[in-house]
Gaussian input, Z-matrix of N, CA and C with variables (Angstrom, degrees):
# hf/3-21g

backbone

0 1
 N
 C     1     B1
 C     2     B2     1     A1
 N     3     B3     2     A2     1     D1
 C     4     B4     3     A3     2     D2
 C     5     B5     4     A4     3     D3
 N     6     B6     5     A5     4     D4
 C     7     B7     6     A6     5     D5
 C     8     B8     7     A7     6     D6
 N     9     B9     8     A8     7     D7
 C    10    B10     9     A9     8     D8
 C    11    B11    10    A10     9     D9
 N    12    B12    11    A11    10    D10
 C    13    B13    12    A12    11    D11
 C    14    B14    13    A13    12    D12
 N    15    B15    14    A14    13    D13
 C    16    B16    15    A15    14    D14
 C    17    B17    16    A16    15    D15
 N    18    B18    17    A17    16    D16
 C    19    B19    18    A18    17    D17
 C    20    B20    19    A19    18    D18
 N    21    B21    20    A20    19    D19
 C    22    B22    21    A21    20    D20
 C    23    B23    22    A22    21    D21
 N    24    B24    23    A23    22    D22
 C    25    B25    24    A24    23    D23
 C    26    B26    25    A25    24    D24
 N    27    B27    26    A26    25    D25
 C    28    B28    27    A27    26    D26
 C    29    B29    28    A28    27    D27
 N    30    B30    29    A29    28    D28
 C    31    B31    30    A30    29    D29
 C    32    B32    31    A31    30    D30
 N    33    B33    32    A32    31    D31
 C    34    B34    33    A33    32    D32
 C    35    B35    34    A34    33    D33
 N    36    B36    35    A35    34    D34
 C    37    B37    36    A36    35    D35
 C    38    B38    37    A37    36    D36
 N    39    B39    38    A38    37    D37
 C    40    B40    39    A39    38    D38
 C    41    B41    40    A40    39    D39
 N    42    B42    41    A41    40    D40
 C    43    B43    42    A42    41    D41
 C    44    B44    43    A43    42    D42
 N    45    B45    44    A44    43    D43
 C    46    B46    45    A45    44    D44
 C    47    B47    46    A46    45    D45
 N    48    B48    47    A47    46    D46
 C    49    B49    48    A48    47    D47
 C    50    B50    49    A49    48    D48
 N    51    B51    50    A50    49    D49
 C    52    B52    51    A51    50    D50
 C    53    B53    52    A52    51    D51
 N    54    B54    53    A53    52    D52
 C    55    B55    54    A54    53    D53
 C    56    B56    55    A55    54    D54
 N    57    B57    56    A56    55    D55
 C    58    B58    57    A57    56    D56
 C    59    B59    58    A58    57    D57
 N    60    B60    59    A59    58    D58
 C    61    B61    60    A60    59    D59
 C    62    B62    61    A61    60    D60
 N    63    B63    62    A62    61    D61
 C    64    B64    63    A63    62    D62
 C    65    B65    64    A64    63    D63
 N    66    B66    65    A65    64    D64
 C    67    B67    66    A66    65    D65
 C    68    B68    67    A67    66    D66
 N    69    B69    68    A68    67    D67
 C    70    B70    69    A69    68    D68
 C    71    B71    70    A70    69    D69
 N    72    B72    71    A71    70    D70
 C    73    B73    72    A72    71    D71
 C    74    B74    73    A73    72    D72
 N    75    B75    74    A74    73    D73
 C    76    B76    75    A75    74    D74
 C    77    B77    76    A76    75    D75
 N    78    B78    77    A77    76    D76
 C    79    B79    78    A78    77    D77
 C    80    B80    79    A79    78    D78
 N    81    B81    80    A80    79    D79
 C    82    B82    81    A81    80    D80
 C    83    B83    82    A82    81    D81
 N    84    B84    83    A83    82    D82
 C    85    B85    84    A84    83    D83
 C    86    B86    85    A85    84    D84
 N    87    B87    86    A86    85    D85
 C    88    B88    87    A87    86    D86
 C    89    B89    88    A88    87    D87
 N    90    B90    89    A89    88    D88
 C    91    B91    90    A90    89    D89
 C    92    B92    91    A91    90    D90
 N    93    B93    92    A92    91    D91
 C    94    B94    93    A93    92    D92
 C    95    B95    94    A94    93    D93
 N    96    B96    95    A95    94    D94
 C    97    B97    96    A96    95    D95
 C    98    B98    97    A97    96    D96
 N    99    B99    98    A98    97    D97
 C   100   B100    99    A99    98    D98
 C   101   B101   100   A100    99    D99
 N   102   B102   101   A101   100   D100
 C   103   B103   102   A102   101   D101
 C   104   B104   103   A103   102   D102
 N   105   B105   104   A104   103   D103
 C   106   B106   105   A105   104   D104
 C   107   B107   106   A106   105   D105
 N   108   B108   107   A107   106   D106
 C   109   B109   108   A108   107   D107
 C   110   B110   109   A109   108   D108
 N   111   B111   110   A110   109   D109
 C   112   B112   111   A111   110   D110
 C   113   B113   112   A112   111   D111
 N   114   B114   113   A113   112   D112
 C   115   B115   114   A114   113   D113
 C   116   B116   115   A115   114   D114
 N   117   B117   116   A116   115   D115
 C   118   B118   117   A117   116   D116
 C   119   B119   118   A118   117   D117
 N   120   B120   119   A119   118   D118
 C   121   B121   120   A120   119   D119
 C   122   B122   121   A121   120   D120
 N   123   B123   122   A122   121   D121
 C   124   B124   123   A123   122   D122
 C   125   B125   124   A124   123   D123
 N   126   B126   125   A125   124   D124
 C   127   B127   126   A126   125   D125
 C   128   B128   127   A127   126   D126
 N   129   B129   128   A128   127   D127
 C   130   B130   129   A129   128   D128
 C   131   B131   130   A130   129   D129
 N   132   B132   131   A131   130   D130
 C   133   B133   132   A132   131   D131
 C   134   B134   133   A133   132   D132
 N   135   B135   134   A134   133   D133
 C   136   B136   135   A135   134   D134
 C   137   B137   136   A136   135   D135
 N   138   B138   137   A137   136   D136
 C   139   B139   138   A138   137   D137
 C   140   B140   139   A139   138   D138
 N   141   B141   140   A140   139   D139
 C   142   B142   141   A141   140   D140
 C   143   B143   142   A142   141   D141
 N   144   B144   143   A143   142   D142
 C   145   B145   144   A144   143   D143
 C   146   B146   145   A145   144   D144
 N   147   B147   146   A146   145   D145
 C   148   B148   147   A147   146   D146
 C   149   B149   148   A148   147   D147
 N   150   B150   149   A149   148   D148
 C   151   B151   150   A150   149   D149
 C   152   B152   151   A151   150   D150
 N   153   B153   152   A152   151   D151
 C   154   B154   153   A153   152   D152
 C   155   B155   154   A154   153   D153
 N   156   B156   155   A155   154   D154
 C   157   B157   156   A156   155   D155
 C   158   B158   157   A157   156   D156
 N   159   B159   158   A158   157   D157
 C   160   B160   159   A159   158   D158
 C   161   B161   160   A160   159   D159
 N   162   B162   161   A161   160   D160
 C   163   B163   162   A162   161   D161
 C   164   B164   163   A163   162   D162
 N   165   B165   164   A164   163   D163
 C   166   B166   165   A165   164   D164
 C   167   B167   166   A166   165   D165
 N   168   B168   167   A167   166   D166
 C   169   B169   168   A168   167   D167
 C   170   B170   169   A169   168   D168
 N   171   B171   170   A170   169   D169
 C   172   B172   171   A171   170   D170
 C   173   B173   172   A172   171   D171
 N   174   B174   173   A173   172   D172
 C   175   B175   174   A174   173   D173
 C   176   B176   175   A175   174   D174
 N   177   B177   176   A176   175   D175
 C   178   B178   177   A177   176   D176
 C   179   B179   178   A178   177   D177
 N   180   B180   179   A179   178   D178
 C   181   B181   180   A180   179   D179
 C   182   B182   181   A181   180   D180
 N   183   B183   182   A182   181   D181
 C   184   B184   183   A183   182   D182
 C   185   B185   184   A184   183   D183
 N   186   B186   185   A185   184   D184
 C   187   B187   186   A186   185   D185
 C   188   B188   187   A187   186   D186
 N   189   B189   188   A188   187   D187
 C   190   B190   189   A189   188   D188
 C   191   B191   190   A190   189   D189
 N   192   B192   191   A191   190   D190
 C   193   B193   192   A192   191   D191
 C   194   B194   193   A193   192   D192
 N   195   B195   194   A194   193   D193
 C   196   B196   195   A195   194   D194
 C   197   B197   196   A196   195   D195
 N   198   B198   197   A197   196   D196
 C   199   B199   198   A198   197   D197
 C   200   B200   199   A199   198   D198
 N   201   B201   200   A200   199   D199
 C   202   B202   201   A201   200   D200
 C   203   B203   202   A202   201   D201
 N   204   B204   203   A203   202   D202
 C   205   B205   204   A204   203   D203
 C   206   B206   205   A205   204   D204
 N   207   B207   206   A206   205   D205
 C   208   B208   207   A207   206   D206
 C   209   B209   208   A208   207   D207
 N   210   B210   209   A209   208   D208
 C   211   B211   210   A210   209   D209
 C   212   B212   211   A211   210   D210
 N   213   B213   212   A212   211   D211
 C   214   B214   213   A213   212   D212
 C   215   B215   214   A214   213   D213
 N   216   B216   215   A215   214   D214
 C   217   B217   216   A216   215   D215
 C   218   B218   217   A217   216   D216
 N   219   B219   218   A218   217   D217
 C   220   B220   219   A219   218   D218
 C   221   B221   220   A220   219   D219
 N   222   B222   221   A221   220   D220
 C   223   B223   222   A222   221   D221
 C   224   B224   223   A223   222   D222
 N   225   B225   224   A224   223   D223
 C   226   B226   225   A225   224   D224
 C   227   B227   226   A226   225   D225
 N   228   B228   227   A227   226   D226
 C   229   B229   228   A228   227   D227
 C   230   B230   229   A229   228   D228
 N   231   B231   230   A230   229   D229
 C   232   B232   231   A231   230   D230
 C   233   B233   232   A232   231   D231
 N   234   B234   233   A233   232   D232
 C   235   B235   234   A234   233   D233
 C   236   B236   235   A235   234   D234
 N   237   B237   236   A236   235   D235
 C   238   B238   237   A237   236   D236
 C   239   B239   238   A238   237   D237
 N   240   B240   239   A239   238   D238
 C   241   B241   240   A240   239   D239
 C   242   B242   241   A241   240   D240

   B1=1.4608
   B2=1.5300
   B3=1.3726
   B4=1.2195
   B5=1.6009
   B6=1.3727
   B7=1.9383
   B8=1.4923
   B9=1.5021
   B10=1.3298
   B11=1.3328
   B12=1.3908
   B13=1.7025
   B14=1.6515
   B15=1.8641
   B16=0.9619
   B17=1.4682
   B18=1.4010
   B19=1.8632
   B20=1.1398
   B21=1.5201
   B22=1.4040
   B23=1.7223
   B24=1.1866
   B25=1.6870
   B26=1.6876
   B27=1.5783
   B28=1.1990
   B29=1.9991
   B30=0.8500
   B31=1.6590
   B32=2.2203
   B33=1.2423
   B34=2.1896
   B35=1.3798
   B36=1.4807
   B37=1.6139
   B38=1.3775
   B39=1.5684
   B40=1.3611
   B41=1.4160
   B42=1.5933
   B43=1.0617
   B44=1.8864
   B45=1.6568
   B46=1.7592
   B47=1.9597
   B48=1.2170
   B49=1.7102
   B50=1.6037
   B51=1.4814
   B52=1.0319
   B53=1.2623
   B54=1.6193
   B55=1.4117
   B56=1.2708
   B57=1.9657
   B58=1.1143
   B59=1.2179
   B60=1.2242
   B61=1.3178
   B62=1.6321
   B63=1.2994
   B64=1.2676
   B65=1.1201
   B66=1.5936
   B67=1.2584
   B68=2.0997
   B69=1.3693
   B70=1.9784
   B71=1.5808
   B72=1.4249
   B73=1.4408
   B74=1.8201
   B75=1.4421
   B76=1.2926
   B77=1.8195
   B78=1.0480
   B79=1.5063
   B80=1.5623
   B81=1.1437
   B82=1.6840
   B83=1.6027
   B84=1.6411
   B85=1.4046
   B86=1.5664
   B87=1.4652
   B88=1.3737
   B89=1.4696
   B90=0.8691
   B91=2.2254
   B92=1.4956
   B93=1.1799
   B94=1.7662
   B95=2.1083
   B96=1.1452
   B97=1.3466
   B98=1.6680
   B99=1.3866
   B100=1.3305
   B101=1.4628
   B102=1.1395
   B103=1.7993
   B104=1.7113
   B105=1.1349
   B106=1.6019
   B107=1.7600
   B108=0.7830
   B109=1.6924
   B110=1.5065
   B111=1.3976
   B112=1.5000
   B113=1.5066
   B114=1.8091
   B115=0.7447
   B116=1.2239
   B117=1.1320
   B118=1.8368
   B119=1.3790
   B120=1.5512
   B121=2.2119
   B122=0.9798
   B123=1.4647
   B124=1.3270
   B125=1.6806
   B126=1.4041
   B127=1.2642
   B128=1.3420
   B129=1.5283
   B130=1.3787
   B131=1.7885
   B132=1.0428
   B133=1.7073
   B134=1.9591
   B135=1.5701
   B136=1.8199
   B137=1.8518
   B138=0.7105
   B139=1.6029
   B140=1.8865
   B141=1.4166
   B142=1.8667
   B143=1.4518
   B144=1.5516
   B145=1.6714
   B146=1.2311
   B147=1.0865
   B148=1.3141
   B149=1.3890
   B150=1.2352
   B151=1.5430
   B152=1.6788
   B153=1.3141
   B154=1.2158
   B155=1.1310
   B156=1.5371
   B157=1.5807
   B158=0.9195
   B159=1.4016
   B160=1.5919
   B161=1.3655
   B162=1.7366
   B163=1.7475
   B164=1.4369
   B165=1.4318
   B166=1.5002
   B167=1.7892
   B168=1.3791
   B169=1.3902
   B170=1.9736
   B171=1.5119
   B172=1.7030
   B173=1.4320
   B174=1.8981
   B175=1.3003
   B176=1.2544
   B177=1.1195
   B178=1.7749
   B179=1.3609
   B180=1.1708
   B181=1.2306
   B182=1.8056
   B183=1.3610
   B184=0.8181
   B185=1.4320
   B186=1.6833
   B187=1.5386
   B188=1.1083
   B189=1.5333
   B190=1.1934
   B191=1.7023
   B192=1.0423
   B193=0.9375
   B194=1.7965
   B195=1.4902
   B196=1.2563
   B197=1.6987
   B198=1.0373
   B199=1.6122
   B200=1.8608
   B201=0.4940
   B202=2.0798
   B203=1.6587
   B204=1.6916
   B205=1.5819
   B206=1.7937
   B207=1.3395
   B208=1.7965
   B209=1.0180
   B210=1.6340
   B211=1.1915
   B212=1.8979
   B213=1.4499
   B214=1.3974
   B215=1.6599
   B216=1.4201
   B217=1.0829
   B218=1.5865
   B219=1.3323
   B220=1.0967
   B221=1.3793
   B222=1.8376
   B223=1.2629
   B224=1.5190
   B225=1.1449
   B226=1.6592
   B227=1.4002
   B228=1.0353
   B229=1.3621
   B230=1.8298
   B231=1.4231
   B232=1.4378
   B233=1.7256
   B234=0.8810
   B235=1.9881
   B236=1.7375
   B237=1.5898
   B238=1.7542
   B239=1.7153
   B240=1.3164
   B241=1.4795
   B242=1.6465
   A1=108.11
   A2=122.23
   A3=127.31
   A4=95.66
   A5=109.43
   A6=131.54
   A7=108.78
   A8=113.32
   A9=126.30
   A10=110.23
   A11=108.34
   A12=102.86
   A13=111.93
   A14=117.58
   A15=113.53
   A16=123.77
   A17=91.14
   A18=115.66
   A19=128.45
   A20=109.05
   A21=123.59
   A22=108.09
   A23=101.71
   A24=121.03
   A25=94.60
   A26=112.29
   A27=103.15
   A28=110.44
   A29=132.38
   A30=126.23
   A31=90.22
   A32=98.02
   A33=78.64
   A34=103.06
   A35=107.43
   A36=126.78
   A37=88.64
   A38=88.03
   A39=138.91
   A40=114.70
   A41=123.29
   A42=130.35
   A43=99.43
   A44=86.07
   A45=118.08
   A46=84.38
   A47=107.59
   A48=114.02
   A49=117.90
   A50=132.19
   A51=131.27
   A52=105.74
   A53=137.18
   A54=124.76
   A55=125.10
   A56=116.38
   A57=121.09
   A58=128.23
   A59=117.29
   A60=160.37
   A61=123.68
   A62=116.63
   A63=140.91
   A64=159.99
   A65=99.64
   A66=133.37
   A67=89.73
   A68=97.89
   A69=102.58
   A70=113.58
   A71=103.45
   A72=109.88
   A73=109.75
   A74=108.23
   A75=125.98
   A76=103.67
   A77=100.13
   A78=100.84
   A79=138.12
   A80=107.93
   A81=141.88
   A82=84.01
   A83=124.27
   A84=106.18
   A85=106.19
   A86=114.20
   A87=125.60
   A88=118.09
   A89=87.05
   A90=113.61
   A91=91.77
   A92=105.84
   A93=96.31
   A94=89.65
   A95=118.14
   A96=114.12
   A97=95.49
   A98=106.04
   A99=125.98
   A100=122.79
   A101=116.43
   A102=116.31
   A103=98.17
   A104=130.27
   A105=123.79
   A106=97.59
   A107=134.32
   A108=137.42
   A109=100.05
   A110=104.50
   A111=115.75
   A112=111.07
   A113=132.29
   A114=129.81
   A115=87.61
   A116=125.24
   A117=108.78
   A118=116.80
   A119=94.25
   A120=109.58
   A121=112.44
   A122=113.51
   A123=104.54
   A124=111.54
   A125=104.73
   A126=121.64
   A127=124.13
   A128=110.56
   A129=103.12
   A130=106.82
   A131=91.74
   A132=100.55
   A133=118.36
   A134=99.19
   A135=108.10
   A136=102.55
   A137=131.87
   A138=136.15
   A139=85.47
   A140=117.14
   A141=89.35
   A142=121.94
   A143=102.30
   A144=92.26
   A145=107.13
   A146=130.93
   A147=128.08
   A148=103.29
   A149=121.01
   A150=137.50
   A151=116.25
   A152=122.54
   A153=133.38
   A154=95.53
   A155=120.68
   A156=126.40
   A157=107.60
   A158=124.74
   A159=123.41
   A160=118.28
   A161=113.21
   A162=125.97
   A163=81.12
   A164=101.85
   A165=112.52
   A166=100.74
   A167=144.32
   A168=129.67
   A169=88.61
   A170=108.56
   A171=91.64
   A172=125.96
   A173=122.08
   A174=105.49
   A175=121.59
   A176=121.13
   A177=108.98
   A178=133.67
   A179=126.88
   A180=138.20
   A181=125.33
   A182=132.08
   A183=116.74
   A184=111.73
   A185=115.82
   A186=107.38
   A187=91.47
   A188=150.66
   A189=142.04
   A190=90.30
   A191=145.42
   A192=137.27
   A193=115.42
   A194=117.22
   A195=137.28
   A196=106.44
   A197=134.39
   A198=135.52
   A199=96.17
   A200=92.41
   A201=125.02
   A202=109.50
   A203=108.03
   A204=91.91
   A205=97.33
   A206=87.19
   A207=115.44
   A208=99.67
   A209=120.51
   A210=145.52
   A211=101.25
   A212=121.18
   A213=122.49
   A214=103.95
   A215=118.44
   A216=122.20
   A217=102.99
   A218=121.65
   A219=108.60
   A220=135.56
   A221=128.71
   A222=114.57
   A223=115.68
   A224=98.18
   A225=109.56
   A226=103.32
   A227=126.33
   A228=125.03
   A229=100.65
   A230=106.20
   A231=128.30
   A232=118.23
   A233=111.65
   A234=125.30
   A235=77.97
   A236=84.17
   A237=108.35
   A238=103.57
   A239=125.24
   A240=114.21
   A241=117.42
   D1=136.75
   D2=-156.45
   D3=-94.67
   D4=136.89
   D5=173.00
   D6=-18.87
   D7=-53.76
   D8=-161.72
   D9=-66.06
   D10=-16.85
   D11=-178.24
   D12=-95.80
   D13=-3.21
   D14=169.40
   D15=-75.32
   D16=-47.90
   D17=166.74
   D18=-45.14
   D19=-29.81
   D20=-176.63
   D21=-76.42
   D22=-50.66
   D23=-175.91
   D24=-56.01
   D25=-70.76
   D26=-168.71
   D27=-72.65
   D28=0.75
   D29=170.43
   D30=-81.33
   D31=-21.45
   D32=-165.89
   D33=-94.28
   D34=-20.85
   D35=154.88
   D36=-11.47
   D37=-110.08
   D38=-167.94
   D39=-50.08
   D40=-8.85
   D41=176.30
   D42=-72.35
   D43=-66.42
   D44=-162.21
   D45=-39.85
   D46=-93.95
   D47=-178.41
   D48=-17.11
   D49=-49.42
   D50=-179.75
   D51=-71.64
   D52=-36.09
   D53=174.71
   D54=-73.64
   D55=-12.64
   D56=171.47
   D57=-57.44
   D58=-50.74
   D59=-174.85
   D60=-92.52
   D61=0.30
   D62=122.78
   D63=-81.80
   D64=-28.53
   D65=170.96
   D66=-77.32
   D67=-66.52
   D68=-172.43
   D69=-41.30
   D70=-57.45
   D71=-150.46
   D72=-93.63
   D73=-50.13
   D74=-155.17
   D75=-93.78
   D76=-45.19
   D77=167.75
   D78=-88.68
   D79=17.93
   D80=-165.47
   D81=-68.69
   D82=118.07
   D83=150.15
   D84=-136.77
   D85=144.71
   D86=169.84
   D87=-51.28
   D88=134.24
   D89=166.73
   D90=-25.78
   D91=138.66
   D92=168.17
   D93=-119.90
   D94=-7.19
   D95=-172.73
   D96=-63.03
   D97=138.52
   D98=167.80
   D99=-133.17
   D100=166.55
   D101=179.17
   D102=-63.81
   D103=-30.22
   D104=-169.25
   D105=-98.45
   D106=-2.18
   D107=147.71
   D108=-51.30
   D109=-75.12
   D110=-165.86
   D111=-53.53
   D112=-29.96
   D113=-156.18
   D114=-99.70
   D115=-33.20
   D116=-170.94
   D117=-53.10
   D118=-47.04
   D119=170.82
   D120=-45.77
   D121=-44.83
   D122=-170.04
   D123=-56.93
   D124=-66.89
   D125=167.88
   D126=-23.60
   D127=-43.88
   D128=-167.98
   D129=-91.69
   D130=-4.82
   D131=-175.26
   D132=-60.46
   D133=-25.47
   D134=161.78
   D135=-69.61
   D136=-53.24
   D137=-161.50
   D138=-67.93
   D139=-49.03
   D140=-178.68
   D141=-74.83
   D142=-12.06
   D143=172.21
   D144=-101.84
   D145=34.72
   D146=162.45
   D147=-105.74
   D148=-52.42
   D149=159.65
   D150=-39.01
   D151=-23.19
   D152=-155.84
   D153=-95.03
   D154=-58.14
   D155=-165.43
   D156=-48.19
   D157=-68.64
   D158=-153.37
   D159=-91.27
   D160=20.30
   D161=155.03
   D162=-71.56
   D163=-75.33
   D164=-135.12
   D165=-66.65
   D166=-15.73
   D167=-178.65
   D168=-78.44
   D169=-53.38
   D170=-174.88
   D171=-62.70
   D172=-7.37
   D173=149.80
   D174=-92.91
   D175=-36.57
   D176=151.25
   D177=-21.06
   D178=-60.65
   D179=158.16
   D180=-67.98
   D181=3.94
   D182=175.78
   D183=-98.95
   D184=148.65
   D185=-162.22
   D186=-79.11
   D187=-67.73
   D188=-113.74
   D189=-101.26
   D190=-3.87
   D191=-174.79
   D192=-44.53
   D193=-52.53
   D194=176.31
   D195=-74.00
   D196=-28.75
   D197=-138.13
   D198=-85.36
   D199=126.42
   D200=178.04
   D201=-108.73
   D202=110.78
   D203=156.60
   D204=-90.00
   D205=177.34
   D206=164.62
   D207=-88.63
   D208=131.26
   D209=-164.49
   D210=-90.80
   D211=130.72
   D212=173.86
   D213=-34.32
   D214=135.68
   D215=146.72
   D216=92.98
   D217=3.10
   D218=155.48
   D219=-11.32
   D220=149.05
   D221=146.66
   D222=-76.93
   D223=168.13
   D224=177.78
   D225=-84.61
   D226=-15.87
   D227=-158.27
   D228=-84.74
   D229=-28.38
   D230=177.61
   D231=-91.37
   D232=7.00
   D233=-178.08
   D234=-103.01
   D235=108.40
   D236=152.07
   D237=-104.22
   D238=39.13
   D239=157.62
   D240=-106.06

């Protein structure tokens, strides 16, 4: 059995264990969610519908928004006029 397959085993070893134990101990971080997180959303949630409306009435209202020509060379089979 060729070297490389010993090396290999022991590098995923030693891989697997160091991410355990990095992942567990060293990279551990607390909740940052708080009651004043939640309240800010809340809060800020009037300022996007205020923000919201007047996208959505000027794409609402714009004509060309929807409008499609027929492309040269159409089939006929596809002309809904």
């Amino acid at each position: 059995m060729p070297i490389l397959y010993y090396i290999t085993f022991i590098s995923l070893v030693i891989t697997y264990w160091t991410d355990k134990i990095l992942v567990s101990k060293y990279f551990r971080k607390e909740n940052g969610f708080t009651s004043d997180l939640s309240r800010n959303v809340v809060n800020m949630l009037y300022y996007a519908v205020v923000v919201h409306i007047p996208f959505g009435y000027v794409m609402l209202t714009e004509p060309n928004i929807l409008e499609s020509s027929k492309p040269e060379g159409s089939p006929s089979g596809l002309d809904n006029s």
